[in-house]
Structures are given as structure tokens and as C-alpha cells.
N, C-alpha and C positions, 0 to 999 in steps of 0.2 A: 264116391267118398274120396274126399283127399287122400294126403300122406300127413296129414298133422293130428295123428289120432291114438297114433301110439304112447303108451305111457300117462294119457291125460288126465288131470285130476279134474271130476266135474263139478265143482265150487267145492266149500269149507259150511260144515255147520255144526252146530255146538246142541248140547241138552234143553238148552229152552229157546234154542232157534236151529230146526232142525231144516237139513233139505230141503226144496221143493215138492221130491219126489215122493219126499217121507211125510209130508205136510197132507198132499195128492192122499194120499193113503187112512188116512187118519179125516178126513171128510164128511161131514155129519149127511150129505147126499149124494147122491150117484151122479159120479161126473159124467159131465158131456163128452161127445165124439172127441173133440177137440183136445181136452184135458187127457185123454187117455192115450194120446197119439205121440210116439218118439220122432226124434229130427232124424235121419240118416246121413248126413250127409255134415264133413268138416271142409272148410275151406282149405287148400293147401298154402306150404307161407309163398310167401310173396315181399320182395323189395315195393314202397311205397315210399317216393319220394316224397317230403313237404312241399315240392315246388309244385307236384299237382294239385295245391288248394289254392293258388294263388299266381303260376303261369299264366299268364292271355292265350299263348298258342294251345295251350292246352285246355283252357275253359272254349279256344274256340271249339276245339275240337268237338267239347261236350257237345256244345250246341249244336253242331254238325250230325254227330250220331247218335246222340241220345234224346236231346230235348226234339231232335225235329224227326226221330225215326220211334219215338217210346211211346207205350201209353202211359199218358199222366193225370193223375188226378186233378179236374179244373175248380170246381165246385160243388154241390147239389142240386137233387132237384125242385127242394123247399127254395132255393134262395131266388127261383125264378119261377113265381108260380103260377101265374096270369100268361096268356098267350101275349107274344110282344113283350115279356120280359126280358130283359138280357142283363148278362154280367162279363164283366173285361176283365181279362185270363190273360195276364200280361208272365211270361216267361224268359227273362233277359231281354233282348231286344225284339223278340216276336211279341207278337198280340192279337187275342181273338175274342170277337163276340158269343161268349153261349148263350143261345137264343131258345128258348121256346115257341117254337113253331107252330103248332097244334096241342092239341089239348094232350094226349102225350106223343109229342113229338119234338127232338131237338135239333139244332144245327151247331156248328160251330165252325163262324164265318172269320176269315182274315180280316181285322182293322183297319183296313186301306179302301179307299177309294179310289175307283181304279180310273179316275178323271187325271187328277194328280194327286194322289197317295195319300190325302188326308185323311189323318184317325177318325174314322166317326164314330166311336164311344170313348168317353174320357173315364165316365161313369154310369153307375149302373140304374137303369132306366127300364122304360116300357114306350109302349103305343104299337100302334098297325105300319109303322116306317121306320125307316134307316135312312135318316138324313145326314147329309153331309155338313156341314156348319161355313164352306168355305162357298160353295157356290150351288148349293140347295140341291146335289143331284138326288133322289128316291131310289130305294128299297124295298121291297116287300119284306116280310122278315122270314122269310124263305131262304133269302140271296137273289133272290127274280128282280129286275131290274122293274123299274114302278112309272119313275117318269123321269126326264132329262131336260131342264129345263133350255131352251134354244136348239131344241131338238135337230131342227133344220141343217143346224151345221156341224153334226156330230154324223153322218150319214154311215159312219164305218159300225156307229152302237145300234145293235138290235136286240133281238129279246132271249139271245143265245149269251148277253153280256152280264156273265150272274156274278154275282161276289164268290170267290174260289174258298172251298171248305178243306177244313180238318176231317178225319172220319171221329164219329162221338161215338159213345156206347154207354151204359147205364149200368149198375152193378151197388146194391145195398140203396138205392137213394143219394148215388155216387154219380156224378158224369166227370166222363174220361174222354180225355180227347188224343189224336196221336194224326199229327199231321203227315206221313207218309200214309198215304192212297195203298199202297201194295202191304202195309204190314200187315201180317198176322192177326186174327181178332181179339179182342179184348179177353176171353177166357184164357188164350194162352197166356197171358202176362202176371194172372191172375192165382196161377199157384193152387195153394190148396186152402186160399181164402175163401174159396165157394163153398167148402164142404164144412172148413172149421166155425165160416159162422151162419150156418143154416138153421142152427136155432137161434142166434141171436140177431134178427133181421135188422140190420139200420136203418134199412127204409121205413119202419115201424119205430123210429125215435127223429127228436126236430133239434134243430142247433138253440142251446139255451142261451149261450155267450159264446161270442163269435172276435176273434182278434188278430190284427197282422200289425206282426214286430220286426222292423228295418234293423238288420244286426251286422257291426260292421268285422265280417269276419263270413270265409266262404261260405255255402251251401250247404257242401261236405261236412264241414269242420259242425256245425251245425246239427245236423241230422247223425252224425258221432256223439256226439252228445248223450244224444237220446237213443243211444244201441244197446247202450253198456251199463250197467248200474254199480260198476268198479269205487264208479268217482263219487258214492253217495253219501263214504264216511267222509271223505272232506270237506264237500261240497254243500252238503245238506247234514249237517252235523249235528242239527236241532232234531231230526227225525230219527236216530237211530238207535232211538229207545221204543219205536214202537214200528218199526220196518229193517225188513234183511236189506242184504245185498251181496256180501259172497257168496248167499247161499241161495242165490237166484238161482235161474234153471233155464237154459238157452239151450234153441234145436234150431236146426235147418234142414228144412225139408225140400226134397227133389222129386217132384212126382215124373219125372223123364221131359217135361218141358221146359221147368221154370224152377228156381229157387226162391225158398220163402224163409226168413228167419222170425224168430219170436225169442222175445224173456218172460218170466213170469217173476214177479219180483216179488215175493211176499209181504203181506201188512200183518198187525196185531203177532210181532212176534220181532223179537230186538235183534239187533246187528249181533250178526257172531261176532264180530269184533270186536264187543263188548266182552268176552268172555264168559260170561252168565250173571255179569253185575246186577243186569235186569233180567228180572225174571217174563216167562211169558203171560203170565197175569197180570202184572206190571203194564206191559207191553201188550196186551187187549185192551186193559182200562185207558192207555194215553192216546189206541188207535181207535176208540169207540167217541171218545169227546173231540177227537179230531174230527172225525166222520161226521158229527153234529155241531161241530163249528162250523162246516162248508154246506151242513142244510139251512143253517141258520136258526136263532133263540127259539123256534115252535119244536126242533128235532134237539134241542139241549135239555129243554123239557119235559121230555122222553126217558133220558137216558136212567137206566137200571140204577136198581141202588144196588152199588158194586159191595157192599161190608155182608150182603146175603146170600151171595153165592160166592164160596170159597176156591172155586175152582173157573172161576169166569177166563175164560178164553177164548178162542176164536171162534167159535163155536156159535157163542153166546153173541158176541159182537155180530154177527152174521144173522143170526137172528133178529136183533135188534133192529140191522137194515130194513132185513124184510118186511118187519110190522112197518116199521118208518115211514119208508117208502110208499107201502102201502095207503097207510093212513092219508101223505099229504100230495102223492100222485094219484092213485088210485090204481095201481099195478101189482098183477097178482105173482109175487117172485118166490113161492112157497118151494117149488121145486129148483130152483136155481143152487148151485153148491155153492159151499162156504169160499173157497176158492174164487169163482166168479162175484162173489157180493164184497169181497176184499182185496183184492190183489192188482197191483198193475201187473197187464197184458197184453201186450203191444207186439204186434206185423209189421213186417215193413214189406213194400212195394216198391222197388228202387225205378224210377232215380226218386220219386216225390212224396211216396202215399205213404202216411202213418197210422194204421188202424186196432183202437183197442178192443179186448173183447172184454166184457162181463161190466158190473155195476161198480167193480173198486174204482176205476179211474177211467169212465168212458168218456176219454177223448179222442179227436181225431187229428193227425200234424198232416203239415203240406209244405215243404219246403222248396223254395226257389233262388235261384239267381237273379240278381236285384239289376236292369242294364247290362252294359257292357263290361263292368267292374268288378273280378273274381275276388275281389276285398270287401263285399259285400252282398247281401242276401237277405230272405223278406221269409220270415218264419209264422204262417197262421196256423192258428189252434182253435181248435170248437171245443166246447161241452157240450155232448149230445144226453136230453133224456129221455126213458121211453114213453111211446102217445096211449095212452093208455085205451083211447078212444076214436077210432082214424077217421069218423064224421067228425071231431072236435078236434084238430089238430091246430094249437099253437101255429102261429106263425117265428120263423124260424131270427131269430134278434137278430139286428144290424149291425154290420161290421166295425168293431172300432178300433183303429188304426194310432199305431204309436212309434214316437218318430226314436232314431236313435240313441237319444241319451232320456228319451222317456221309459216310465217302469209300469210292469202288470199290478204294482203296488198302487199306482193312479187312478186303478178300476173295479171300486169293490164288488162289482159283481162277479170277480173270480174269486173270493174270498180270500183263502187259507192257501190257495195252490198259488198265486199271485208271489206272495214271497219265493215259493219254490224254483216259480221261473222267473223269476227275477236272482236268485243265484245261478241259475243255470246259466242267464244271458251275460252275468259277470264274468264268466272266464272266456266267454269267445272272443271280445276282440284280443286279449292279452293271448290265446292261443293261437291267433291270426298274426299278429304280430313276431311271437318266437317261433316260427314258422320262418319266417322272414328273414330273421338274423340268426340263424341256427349254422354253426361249425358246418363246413361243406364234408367231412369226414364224418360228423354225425347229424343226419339230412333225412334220415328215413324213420316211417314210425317203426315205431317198437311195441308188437301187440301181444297181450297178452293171449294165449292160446285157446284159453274156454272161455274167459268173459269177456274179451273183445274180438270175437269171432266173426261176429254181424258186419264189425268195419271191415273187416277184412273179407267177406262176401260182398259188401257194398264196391267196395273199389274193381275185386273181380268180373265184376256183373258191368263199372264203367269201362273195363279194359277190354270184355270181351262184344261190345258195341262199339269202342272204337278202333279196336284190330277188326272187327266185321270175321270172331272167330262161332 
């Protein structure tokens, strides 16, 4: 435990938008492992310069002891499903092929050619080689050298000449790469992600929509964003008639190896900061048509006639999932709590990995450093849903990529959430920027104690990889 734990207040909530813990409680099913479990663990304070979002010497550093010493989340294992599939896992100026090797088996090979250094994957491909495009040398998709054309006068290449690997590892339908050979295995990196989400498998759900957004503004600064749910009455000021946010519920947990944090941010229930303007009935009814705006007109359809039940609440909302769901997946979510069919839930994996749990908002983030350029960064997001049938599994949708001054508003296959991140992606460059011209006397962030706690583990967790403490 830190020293910043004294006196804390653990959010603010009001009569028709009560706590998290108090929400936890009142549950119309027996929560999971997960839900039942306290964080231990406070960050202690810490000076945090602005110049760490946007120094070179200091992003090299990242790259020195985090991007090439961490394990980081690269992709899945749907997005390469055919042996000889591969995907390029670009991480600032590094790059690497995740390959499918065997039927399951992965690699994740460095991007060079080790003739003369050329990329050889641009993009994400398949077949039984790793050709080079500059002067045709082969690959096995192994890394095993295949064939060298002018063989004859390469006398020094033999068949000990392999493309040089990452170490991979797999975890939920996740692969994770960590280019240091001597680190640690992947479980340790991994917290108490194993155990919170042991019922809800992600390897048992497929990417529905799939997108990477160029944001000119750090990594950091980025992945802050999405720690805290401080900023939601400003920010998202259209939602806070039917979701909290001081009355979120943030833990970090230490299981002796690894530090994990989580929010739980509740829906069908109005911002305290409303005062009780909106009641929580109010606030089920505008989060249940919300809910079937994002399944589309067949789940609008559906929706209860709210004037017959007096007391419809989150309860009922959550229910309504359930049939939903059911009806136009075919997934049986009868035992699932109201909690997980509502709520964002969100893990962090530092430095990259973003994982949700439960059906309110299961998405996945992965955030990176864009090049050499700590004034820019590349934010992808999935929507995963569950395979209700794992011989009939969906193929996992293809990436769609959006450039700088494009918006998640371009792509109706995100619906409803598309505007959401498109205010998020509004404040990062202008946060990137007064970062920049910020008073040398006032230069450091200012966090608040309980609800930006997570940035404040995040920068911990880069400071204690680049002191190598």
C-alpha cells in the first residue's frame, strides 16, 4: 500500500445514483469472483512532469525499457487464422510479424530482412513464405531460412540463418509479445487478470468491429483518457442522465508480483452530479434505448413498455439484455449479474493492454506509440461478442483504419459508442498541446487521489522499468 490512503474519500453518490459498492449490493444475481474482490493497494503521490508525454529522451527511454523489455498486447488469435497468416505489430519504430506457425502454434518474427534490413510485411497477409520484395530471399513461416536466391555467393548463410524472434505467449485469445528473451513469463505480467476473468473467456468471443485511430497527441496522454471517468460530465455531457461517474469504483490490486487497476463505472443510473434531477428510472429508461440503439432497429423493438412497470430499473434493463441477446445471438447470459450486462469494466495491462469484463461495454484498447514522434500515437479498439457456437465462429471483421483528422462518426458499424469516441479523441490533441506551453512552475500533473489513481499507477509502473527498480 502506498501512503496516499489516508483520509480518502472513495467517490461521491447521491439517492438515485448510489455507489458502486452499494449498486454491487442490491444485484438481482450472485456476483462473480471478480465483482466481489477489493483493490489493496494506493499508488503513492508522485511528481509527474508534462514533459514525460512529449520529451524524445524520455519516450526513448520508453522504448529502451518498456516497449522492448514488456509484455504487450499484439493482436489475436482470430485475426490470423490460417497457418501462414500473419499480422504487423508495429510499436514506434520496432516491427514484427505475428505469424501462425502451426495449427496452434505462433511466432513473432522481427520485420527485417537480414540480407539488407528490408520490411517484409507491410501488411497483413498469409501463404507458406516470408518473401522479401527487394531481392526475393525465403522464409519458412517458422523463421527457418527456405531458399536464398544466388546462393552461391552468400557462403556465410546456412540454415542456422533464422529470422531473430520476440518470445509470444497467448492468454484469453490474446497474443502477447515481449521482445526481451530473459523476461519473466507472461503470467507474471498478467495480474490478477487470470483469475477475474476465468468466467468470462475472451477466447470464447470474436472481434465484431475492429479500428485504429492516429491521434496526434502521446500514448500516455491517451490511455489517461480511458483510466478515469472524472471527465465524463464534461466531456460526454449527453450521457449523464443515464450513467455515473464520481460514483465509479476504482481498485488496484497487488497480488505480490504485478499491479492491476480497474473502474467500474455504472450505467442505468444518472450522474451524482446531477443532484437527483434525474431520477433512477429516468436513467434505466434512457440506458435501455441506448442499449438498443447500439444493437440496432430489431433490439429497439424489443424494448419493454416502460408506463407498466413503475419501478423499472436496472434490474429490469439487465434483464432485457439477457433476453436480447439471447434472442439475436443465441447466448445463454441468464446467470450473468446485472452489474456485468450494464456496466463499463475496464483492466489495464500497462504499458498497452485494455481489457473489458462483462456485456455493458466489451471492448478491448491497445494503445501505442506512432514512429519516432512522442506527439503522436495509434489507439485501436475492438468490439468483441460472445461465439455462442465455437464450430460456427464468425470470422473476426477487418481493420478499419482512420487517419488523423478522420472520426469513429465515418463508421456506422460502431453506432452509438462512435460519437463517444469521437469526444474523447477531441481533447487529446489540445491536451498534447497545453502540455507543451504549460508555466515551467506549473509543469506537473495534478491528480486527483481516488479517481485518477490508475494514471498515477500507470506512470509508476513506467518509472519503475525505467529506473530498472
Amino acid at each position: 500500500m502506498g501512503d496516499n490512503s489516508e483520509g480518502l474519500i472513495e467517490g461521491y453518490g447521491t439517492k438515485e445514483s448510489p455507489l458502486v459498492k452499494d449498486l454491487l449490493a442490491s444485484d438481482s444475481r450472485p456476483l462473480s469472483y471478480a465483482l466481489q474482490q477489493e483493490g489493496n493497494y494506493r499508488p503513492a503521490p508522485a511528481k509527474i512532469p508534462f514533459s514525460t508525454y512529449y520529451d524524445k529522451d524520455y519516450a526513448e527511454q520508453e522504448m529502451e525499457h518498456v516497449w522492448k523489455k514488456c509484455w504487450q498486447f499484439a493482436c489475436r488469435e482470430e485475426d490470423i487464422p490460417n497457418v501462414g497468416d500473419r499480422y504487423v505489430y508495429d510499436v514506434g519504430p520496432l516491427s514484427f510479424i505475428i505469424i501462425r506457425s502451426g495449427e496452434n502454434e505462433f511466432k513473432a518474427l522481427y520485420n527485417a530482412c537480414l540480407h539488407r534490413g528490408t520490411r517484409l510485411c507491410s501488411a497483413h497477409s498469409g501463404g507458406d513464405e516470408i518473401r522479401c520484395p527487394f531481392h526475393g530471399w525465403q522464409w519458412h513461416v517458422d523463421g527457418s531460412v527456405k531458399e536464398i536466391p544466388g546462393q552461391w555467393d552468400f557462403p556465410q548463410v546456412d540454415e542456422t540463418f533464422r529470422l531473430p524472434e520476440a518470445q509470444i505467449a497467448s492468454w484469453g485469445g490474446c497474443l502477447f509479445i515481449n521482445p526481451d528473451q530473459d523476461a519473466a513469463p507472461l503470467e507474471d505480467s498478467l495480474g490478477v487478470l487470470k483469475e477475474h476473468f476465468e468466467h468470462f473467456d475472451m477466447g470464447k468471443r470474436f472481434t465484431l468491429v475492429k479500428t485504429a485511430k492516429k491521434i496526434r497527441a502521446n500514448w500516455k496522454n491517451v490511455w489517461a483518457a480511458f483510466l478515469e471517468a472524472y471527465h465524463v460530465a464534461e466531456t460526454h455531457f449527453d450521457a449523464v442522465d443515464f450513467n455515473g461517474d464520481a460514483n465509479t469504483k476504482y481498485d488496484i490490486f497487488d497480488n505480490g508480483v504485478t499491479k492491476t487497476g480497474r473502474l467500474i463505472t455504472p450505467a442505468a443510473v444518472p450522474s451524482p452530479g446531477l443532484n437527483d434531477a434525474v431520477t433512477a428510472r429516468e436513467a434505466a429508461i434512457e440506458a435501455a434505448k441506448s442499449f438498443a440503439n447500439a444493437l440496432g432497429p430489431a433490439a429497439e423493438d424489443t424494448l419493454p413498455d416502460f408506463d407498466k412497470i413503475p419501478d423499472f430499473g436496472r434490474k429490469h434493463v439487465a434483464e432485457w439484455r439477457r433476453e436480447t441477446m439471447k434472442a439475436m445471438l443465441g447466448v445463454d447470459l441468464s446467470e450473468v449479474s446485472d452489474s456485468e450486462m450494464l456496466d463499463a469494466t475496464q483492466y489495464d495491462m500497462f504499458p498497452n493492454f485494455g481489457a473489458w469484463l462483462g456485456e455493458g461495454l466489451p471492448l478491448m484498447y491497445q494503445f501505442l506509440p506512432l514512429g519516432d514522434d512522442p506527439n503522436e500515437s495509434l489507439f485501436v479498439v475492438r468490439l468483441l461478442a460472445p461465439v455462442a457456437d465455437e464450430n460456427q465462429r464468425p470470422p473476426a471483421a477487418p481493420m478499419t483504419e482512420l487517419d488523423f483528422d478522420e472520426f469513429f462518426e465515418s463508421l456506422p458499424q460502431w453506432g452509438r459508442i462512435a460519437h463517444v469516441f469521437d469526444q474523447d479523441m477531441s481533447n487529446l490533441p489540445i491536451i498534447q498541446k497545453g502540455m507543451r506551453s504549460a508555466a515551467k512552475e506549473r509543469s506537473d500533473l495534478v491528480l486527483g487521489r481516488y479517481q485518477e489513481q490508475r494514471i498515477a499507477l500507470m506512470h509508476e509502473f513506467l518509472e519503475a522499468q525505467i529506473c530498472g527498480k
